[in-house]
ChimeraX commands (.cxc) that place a marker at each C-alpha (Angstrom):
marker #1 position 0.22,116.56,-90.83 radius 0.5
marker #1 position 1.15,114.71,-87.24 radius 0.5
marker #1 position 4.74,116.13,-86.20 radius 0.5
marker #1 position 7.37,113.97,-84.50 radius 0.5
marker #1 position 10.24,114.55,-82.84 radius 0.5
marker #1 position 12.99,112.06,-83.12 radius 0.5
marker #1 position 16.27,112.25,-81.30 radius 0.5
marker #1 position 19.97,110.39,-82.19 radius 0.5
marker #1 position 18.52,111.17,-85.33 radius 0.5
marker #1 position 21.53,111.01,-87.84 radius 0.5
marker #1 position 21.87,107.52,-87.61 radius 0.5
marker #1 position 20.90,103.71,-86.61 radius 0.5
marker #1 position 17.45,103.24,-85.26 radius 0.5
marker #1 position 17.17,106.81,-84.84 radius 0.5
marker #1 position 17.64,107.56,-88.19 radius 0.5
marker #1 position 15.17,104.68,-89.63 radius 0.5
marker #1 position 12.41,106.05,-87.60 radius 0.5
marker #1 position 12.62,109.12,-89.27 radius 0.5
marker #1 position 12.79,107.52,-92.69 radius 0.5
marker #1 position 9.45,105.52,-91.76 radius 0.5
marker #1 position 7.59,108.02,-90.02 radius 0.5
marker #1 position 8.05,110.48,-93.05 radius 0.5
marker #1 position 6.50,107.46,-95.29 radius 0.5
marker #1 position 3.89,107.60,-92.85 radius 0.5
marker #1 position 2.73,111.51,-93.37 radius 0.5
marker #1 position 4.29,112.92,-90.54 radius 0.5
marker #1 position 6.99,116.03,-90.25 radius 0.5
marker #1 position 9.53,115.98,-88.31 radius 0.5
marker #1 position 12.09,117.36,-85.65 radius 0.5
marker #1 position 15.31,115.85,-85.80 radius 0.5
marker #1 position 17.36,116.20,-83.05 radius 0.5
marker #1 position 21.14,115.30,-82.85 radius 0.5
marker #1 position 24.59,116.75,-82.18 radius 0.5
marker #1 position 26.05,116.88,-85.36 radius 0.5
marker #1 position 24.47,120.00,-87.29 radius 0.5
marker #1 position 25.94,119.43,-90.57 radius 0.5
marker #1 position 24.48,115.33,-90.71 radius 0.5
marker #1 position 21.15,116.74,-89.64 radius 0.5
marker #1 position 20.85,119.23,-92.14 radius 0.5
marker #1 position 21.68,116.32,-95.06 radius 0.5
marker #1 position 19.21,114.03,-93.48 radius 0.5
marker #1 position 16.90,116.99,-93.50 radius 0.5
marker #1 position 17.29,117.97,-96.66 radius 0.5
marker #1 position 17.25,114.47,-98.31 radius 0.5
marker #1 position 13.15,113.93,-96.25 radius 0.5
marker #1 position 12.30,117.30,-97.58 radius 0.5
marker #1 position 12.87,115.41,-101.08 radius 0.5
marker #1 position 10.09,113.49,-100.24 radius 0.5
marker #1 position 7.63,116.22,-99.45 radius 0.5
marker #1 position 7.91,116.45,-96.13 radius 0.5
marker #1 position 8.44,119.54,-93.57 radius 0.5
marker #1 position 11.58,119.04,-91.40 radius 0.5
marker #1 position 13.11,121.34,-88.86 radius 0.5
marker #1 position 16.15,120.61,-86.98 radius 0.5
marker #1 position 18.13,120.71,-83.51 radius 0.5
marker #1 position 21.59,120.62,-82.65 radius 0.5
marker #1 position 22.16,119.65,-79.15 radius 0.5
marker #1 position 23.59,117.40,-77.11 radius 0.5
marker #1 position 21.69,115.71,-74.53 radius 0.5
marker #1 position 24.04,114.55,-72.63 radius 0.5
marker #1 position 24.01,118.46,-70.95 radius 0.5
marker #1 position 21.38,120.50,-69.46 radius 0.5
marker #1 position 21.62,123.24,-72.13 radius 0.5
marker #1 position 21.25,120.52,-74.71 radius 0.5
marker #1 position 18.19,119.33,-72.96 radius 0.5
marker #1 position 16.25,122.29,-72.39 radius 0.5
marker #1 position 16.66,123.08,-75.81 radius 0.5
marker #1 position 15.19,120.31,-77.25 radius 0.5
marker #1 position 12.02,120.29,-74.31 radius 0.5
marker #1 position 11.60,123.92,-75.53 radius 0.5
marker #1 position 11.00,122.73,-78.91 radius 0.5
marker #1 position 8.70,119.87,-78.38 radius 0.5
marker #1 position 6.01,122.78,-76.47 radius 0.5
marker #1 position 6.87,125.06,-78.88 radius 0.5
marker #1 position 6.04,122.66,-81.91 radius 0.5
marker #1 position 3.16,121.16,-79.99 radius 0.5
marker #1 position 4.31,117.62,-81.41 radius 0.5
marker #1 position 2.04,114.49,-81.91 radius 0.5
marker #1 position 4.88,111.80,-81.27 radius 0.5
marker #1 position 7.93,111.65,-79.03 radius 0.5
marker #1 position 10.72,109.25,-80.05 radius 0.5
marker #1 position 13.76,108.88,-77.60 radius 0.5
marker #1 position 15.89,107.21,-78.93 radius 0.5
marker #1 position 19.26,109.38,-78.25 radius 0.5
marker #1 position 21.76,106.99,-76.58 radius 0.5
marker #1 position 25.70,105.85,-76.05 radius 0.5
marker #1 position 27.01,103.44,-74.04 radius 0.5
marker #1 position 30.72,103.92,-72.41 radius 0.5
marker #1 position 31.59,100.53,-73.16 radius 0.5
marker #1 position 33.01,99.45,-69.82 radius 0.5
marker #1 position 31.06,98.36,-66.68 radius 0.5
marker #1 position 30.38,100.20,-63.96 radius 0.5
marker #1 position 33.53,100.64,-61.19 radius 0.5
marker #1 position 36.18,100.62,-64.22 radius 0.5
marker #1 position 34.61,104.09,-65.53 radius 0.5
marker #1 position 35.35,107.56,-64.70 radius 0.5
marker #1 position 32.46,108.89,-62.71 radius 0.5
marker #1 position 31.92,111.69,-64.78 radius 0.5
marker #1 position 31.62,110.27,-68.09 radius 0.5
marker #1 position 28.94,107.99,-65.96 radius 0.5
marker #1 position 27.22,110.99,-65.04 radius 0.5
marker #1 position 27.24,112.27,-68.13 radius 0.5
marker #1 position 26.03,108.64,-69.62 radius 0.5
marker #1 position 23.06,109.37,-66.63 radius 0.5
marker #1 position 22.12,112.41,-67.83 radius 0.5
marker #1 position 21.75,111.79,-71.36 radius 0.5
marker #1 position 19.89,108.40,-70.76 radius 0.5
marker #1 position 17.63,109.11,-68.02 radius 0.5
marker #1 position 17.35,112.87,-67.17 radius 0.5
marker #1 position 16.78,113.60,-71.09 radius 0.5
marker #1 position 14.24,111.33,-71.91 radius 0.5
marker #1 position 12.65,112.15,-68.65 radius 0.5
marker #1 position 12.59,115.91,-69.21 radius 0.5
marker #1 position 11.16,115.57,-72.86 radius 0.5
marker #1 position 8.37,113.10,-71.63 radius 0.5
marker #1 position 7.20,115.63,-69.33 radius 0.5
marker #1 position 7.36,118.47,-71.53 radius 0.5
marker #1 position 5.64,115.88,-74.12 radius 0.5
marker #1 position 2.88,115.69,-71.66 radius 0.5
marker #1 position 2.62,119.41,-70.85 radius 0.5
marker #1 position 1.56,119.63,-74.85 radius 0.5
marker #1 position 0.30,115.58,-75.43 radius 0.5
marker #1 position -2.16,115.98,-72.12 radius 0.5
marker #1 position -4.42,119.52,-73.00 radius 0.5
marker #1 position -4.83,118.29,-76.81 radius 0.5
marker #1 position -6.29,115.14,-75.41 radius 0.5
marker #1 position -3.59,112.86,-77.92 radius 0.5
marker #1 position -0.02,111.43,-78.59 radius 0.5
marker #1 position 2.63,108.88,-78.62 radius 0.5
marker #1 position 5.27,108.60,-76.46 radius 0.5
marker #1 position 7.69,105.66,-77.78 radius 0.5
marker #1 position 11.10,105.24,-75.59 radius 0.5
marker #1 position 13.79,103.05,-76.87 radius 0.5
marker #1 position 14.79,101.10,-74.35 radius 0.5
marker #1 position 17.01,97.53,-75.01 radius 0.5
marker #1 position 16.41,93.82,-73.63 radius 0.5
marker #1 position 19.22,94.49,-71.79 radius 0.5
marker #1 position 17.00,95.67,-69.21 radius 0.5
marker #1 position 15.88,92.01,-68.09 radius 0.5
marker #1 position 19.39,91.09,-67.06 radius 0.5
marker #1 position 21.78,93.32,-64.79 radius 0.5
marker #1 position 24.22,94.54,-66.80 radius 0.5
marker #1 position 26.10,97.37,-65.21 radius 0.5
marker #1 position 24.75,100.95,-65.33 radius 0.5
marker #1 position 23.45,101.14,-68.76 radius 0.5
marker #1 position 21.25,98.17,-68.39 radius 0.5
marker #1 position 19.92,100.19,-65.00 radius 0.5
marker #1 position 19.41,103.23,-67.46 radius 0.5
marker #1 position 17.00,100.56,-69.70 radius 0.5
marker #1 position 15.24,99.56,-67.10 radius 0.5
marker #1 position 14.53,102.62,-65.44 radius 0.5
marker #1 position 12.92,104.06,-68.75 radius 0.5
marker #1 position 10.74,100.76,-69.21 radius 0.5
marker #1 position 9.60,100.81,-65.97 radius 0.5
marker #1 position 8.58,104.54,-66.21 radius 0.5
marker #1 position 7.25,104.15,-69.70 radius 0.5
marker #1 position 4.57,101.26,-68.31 radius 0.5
marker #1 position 3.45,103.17,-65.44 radius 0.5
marker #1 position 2.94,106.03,-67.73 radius 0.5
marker #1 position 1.14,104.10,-69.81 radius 0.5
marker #1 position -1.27,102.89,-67.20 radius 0.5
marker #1 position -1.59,106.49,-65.91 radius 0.5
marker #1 position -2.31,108.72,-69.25 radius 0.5
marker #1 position -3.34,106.04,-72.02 radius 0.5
marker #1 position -6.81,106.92,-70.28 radius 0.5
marker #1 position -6.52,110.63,-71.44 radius 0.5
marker #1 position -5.33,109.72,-74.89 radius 0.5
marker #1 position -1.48,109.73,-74.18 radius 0.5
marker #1 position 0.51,106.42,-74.92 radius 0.5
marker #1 position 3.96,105.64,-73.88 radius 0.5
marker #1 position 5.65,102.24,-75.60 radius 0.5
marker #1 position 8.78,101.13,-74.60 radius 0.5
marker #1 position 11.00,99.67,-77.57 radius 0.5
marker #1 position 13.56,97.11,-76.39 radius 0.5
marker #1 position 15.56,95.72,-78.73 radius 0.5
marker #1 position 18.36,93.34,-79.14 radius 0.5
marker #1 position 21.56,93.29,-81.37 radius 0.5
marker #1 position 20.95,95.52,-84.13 radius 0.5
marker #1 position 23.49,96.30,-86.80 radius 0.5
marker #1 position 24.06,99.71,-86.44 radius 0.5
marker #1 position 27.26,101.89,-85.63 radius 0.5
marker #1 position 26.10,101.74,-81.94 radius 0.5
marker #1 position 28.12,98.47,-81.41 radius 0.5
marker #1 position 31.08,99.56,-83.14 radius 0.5
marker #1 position 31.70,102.19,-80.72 radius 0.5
marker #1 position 31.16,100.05,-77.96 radius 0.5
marker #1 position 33.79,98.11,-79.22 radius 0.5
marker #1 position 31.68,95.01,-80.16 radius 0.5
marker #1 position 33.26,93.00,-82.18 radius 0.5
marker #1 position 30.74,91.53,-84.13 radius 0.5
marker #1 position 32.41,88.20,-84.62 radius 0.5
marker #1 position 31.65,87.50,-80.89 radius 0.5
marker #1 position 27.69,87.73,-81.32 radius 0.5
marker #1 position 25.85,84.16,-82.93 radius 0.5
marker #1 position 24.55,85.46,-86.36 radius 0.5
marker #1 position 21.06,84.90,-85.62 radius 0.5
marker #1 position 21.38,87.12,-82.85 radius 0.5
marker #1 position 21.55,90.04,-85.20 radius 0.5
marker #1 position 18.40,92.55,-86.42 radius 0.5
marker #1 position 17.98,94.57,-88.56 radius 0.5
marker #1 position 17.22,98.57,-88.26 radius 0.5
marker #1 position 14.20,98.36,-90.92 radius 0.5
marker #1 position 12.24,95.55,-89.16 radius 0.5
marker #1 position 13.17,96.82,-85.33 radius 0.5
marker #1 position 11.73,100.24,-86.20 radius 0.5
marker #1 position 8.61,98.81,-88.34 radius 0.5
marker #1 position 7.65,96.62,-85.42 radius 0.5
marker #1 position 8.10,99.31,-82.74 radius 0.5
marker #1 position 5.91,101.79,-84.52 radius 0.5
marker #1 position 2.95,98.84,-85.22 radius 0.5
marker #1 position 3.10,98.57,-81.44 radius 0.5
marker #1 position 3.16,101.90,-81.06 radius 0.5
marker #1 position -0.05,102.36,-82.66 radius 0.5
marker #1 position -1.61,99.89,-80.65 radius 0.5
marker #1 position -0.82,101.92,-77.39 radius 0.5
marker #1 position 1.23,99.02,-76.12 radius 0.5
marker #1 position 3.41,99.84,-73.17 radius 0.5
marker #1 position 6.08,97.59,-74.33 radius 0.5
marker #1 position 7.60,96.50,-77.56 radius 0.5
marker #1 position 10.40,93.43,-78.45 radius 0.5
marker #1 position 10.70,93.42,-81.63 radius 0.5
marker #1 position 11.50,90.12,-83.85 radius 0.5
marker #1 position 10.12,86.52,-82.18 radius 0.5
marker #1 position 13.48,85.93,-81.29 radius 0.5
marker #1 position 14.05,88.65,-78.90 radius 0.5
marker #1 position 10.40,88.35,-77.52 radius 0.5
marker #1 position 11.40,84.75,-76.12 radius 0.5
marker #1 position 14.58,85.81,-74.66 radius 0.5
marker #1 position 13.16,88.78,-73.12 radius 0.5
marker #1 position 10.53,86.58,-71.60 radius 0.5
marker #1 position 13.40,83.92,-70.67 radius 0.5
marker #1 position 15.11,86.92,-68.61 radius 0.5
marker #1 position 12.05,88.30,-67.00 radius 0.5
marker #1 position 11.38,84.70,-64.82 radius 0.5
marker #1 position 14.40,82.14,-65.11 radius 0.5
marker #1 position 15.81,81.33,-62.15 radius 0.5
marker #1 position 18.33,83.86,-60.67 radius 0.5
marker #1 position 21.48,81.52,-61.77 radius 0.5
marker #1 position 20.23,81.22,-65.20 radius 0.5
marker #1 position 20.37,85.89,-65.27 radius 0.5
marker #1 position 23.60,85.61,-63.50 radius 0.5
marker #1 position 24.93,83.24,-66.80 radius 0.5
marker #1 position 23.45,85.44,-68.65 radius 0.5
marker #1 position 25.15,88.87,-67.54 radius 0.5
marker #1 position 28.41,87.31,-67.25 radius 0.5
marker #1 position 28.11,85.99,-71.26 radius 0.5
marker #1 position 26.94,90.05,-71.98 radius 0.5
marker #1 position 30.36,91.34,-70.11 radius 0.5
marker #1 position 32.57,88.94,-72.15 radius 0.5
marker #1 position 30.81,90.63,-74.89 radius 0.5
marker #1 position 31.04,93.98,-73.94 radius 0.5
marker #1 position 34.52,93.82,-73.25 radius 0.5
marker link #1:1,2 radius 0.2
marker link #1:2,3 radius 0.2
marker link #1:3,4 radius 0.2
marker link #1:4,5 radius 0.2
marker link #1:5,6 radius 0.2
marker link #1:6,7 radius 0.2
marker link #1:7,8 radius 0.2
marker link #1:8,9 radius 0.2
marker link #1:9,10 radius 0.2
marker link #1:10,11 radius 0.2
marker link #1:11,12 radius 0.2
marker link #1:12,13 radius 0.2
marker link #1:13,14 radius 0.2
marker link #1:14,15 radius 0.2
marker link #1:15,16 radius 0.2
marker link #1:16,17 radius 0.2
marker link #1:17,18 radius 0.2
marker link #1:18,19 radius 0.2
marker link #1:19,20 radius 0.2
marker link #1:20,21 radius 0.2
marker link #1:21,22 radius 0.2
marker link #1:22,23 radius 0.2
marker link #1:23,24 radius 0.2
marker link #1:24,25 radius 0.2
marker link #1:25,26 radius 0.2
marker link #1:26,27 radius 0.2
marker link #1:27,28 radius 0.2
marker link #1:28,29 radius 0.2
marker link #1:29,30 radius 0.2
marker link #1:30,31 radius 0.2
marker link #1:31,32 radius 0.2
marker link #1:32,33 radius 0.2
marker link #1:33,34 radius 0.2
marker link #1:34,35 radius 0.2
marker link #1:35,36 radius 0.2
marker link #1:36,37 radius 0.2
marker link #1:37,38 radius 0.2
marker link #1:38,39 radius 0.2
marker link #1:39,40 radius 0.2
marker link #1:40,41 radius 0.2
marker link #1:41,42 radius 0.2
marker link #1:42,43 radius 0.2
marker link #1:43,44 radius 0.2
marker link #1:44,45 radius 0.2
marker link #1:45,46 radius 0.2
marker link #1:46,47 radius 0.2
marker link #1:47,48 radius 0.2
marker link #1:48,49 radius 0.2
marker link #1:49,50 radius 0.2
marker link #1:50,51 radius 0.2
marker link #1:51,52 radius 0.2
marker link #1:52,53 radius 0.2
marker link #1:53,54 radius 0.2
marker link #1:54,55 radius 0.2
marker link #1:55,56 radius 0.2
marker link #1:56,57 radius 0.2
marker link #1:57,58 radius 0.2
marker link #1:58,59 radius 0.2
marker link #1:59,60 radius 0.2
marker link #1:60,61 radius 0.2
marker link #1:61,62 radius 0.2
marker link #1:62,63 radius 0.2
marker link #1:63,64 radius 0.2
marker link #1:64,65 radius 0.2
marker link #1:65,66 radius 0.2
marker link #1:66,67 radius 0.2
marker link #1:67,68 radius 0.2
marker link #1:68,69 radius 0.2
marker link #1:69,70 radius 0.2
marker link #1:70,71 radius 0.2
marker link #1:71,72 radius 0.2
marker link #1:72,73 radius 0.2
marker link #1:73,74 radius 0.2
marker link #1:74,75 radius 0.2
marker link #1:75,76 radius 0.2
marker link #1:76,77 radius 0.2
marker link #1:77,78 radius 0.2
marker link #1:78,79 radius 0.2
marker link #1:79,80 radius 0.2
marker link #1:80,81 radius 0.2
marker link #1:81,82 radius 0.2
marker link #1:82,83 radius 0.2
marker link #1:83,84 radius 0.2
marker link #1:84,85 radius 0.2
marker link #1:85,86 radius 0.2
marker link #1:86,87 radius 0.2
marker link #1:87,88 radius 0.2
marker link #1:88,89 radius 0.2
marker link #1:89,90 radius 0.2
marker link #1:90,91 radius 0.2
marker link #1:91,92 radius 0.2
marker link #1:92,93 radius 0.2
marker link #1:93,94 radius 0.2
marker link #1:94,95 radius 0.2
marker link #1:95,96 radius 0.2
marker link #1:96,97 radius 0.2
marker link #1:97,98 radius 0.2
marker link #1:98,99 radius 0.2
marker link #1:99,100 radius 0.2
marker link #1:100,101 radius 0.2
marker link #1:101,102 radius 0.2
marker link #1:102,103 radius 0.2
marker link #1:103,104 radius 0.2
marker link #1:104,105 radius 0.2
marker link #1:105,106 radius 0.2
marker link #1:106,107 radius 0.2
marker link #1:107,108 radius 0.2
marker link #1:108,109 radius 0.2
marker link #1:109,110 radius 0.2
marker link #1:110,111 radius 0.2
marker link #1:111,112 radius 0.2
marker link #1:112,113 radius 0.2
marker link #1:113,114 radius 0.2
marker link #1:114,115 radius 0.2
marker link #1:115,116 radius 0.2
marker link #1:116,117 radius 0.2
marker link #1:117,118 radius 0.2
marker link #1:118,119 radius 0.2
marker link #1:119,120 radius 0.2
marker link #1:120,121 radius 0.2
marker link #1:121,122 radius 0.2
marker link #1:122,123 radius 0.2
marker link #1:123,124 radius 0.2
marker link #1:124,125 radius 0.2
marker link #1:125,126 radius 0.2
marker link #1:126,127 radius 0.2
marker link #1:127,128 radius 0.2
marker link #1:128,129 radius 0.2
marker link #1:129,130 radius 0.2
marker link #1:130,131 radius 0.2
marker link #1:131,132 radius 0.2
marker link #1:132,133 radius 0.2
marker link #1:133,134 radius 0.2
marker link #1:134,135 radius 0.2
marker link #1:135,136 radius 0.2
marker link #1:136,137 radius 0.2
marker link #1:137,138 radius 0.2
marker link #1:138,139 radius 0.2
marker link #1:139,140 radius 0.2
marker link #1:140,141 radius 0.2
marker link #1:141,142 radius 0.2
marker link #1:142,143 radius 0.2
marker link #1:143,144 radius 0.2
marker link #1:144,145 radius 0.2
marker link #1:145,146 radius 0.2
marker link #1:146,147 radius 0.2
marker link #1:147,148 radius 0.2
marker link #1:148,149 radius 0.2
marker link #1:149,150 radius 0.2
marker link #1:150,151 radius 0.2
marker link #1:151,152 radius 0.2
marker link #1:152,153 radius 0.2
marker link #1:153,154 radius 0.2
marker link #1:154,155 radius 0.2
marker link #1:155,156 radius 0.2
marker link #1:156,157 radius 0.2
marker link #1:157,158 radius 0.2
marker link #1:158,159 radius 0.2
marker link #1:159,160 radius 0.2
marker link #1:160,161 radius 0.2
marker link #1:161,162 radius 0.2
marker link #1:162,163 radius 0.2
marker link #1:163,164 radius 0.2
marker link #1:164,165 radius 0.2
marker link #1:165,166 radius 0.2
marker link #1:166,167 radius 0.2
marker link #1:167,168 radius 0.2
marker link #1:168,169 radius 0.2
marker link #1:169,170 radius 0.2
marker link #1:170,171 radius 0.2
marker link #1:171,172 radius 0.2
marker link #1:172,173 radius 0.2
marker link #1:173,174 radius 0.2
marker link #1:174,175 radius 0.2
marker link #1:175,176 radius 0.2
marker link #1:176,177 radius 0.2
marker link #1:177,178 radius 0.2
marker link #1:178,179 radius 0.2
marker link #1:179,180 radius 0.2
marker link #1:180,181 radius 0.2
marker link #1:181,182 radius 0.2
marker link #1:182,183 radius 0.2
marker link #1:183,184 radius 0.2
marker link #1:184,185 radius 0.2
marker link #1:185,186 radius 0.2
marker link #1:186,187 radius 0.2
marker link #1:187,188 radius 0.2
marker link #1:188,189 radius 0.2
marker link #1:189,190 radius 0.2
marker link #1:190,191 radius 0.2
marker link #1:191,192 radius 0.2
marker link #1:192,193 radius 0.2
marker link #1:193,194 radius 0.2
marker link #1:194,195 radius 0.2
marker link #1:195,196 radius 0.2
marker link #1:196,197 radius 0.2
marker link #1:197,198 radius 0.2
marker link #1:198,199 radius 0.2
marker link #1:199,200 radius 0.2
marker link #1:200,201 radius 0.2
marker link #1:201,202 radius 0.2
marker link #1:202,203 radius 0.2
marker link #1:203,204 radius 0.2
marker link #1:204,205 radius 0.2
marker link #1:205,206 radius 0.2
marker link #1:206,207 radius 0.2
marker link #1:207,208 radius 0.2
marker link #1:208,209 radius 0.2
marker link #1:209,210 radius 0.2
marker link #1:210,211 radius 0.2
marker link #1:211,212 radius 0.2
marker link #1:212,213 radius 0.2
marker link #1:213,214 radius 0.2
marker link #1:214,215 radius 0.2
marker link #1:215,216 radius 0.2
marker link #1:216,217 radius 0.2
marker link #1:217,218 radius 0.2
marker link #1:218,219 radius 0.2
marker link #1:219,220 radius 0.2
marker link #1:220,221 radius 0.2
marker link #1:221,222 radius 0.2
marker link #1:222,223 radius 0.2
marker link #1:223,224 radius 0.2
marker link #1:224,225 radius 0.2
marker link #1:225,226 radius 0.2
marker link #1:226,227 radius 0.2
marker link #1:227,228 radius 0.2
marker link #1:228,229 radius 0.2
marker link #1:229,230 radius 0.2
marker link #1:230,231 radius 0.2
marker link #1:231,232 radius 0.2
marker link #1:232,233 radius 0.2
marker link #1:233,234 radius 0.2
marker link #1:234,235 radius 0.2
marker link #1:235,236 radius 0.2
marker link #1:236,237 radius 0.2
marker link #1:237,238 radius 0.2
marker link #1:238,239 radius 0.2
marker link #1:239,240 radius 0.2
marker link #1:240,241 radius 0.2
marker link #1:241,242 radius 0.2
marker link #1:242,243 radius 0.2
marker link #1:243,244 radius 0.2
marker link #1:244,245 radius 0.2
marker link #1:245,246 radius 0.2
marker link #1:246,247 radius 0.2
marker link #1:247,248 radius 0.2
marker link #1:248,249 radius 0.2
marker link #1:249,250 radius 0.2
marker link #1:250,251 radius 0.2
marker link #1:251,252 radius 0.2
view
């Protein structure tokens, strides 16, 4: 059976992809901090027939990192899913610098270190998928975490172009609002988002993983999302500018 490895795995998005990839045939790694969720979620897939090992780390250190890259060589995996992420819910100059650093290290060094162990297994065995979960917020500047985003699109796309050739794909997922716990701990209230602004977990992850499939470098799901994203990417500069200011009177 194809293995993946799924991190943030005990809830949200993170926690649908497992759900979907097990209906799929694969096994699974589940990676998160909380041992005790992980072993529930585990043992609830294992219901279903299939083989699931488990983490605990947090990869918001280096410990918690090399951990987890040791396990994706050691369990040779077919499919990568980042998807471990946090926001601090503040923009960047009212933050502590060290819960920013921290915020850097679990949303670009992780993901970064696990696609190149990915590779060191995905490149020899001639296959895989690589799928990064990004977030539209990567079209508009945003503060720090939408730099994060768009640092891991615009590394997942290059990839792409470099290693789909030898059988490796990387797809960047970039969602929108999706009703999950991640906005409650930002402190979104969701009263201040238009309904039809809201996704759901089910057909974000079903969409990513049909792209996915395909080898595409990037992935929006819904049509909603896919014209705003494209609205971002080449309005004029005034129109982005409107844009971020509307996403910090969310965010705050």
């Amino acid at each position: 059976m194809p293995l993946a490895l799924v991190t943030g795995a005990t809830s949200g998005l993170g926690l649908e992809f497992a759900r979907q990839l097990a209906a799929r045939g694969h096994d699974l790694v589940l990676v998160a901090r909380n041992a005790e969720r992980l072993s529930s979620i585990a043992t609830d897939l294992r219901a279903g027939g299939r083989s699931v090992k488990i983490v605990a780390a947090d990869l918001s250190t280096t410990d918690g990192i090399a951990r987890v890259a040791a396990a994706v060589r050691t369990y040779e995996i077919d499919v990568l899913v980042n998807n471990a992420g946090s926001s601090i819910g503040k923009f960047f100059g009212d933050t502590d610098i060290e819960a920013e650093n921290a915020q850097l290290t679990l949303m670009v060094q992780a993901p970064m270190d696990l696609m190149a162990a990915a590779l060191d297994v995905m490149r020899p065995r001639g296959s895989g998928r690589i799928l990064n979960v990004a977030s539209v917020a990567a079209f508009t500047p945003r503060g720090t975490y939408s730099a994060h985003k768009a640092w891991i699109v615009n590394l997942s796309r290059w990839m792409n172009i470099r290693y789909s050739a030898e059988g490796v794909t990387t797809t960047a997922m970039c969602p929108g609002f999706v009703r999950t716990e991640f906005h409650q701990r930002m402190g979104v209230d969701p009263s201040d988002v238009p309904g039809w602004m809201w996704t759901t977990v089910e057909e974000n992850v079903r969409e990513a993983l049909a792209d996915l499939g395909k080898g595409k470098p990037l992935s929006i799901p819904t049509a909603k999302y896919k014209v705003l994203a494209t609205v971002a990417q080449y309005a004029p500069a005034k129109l982005v500018a409107a844009m971020a200011k509307r996403g910090r009177k969310v965010a705050e």
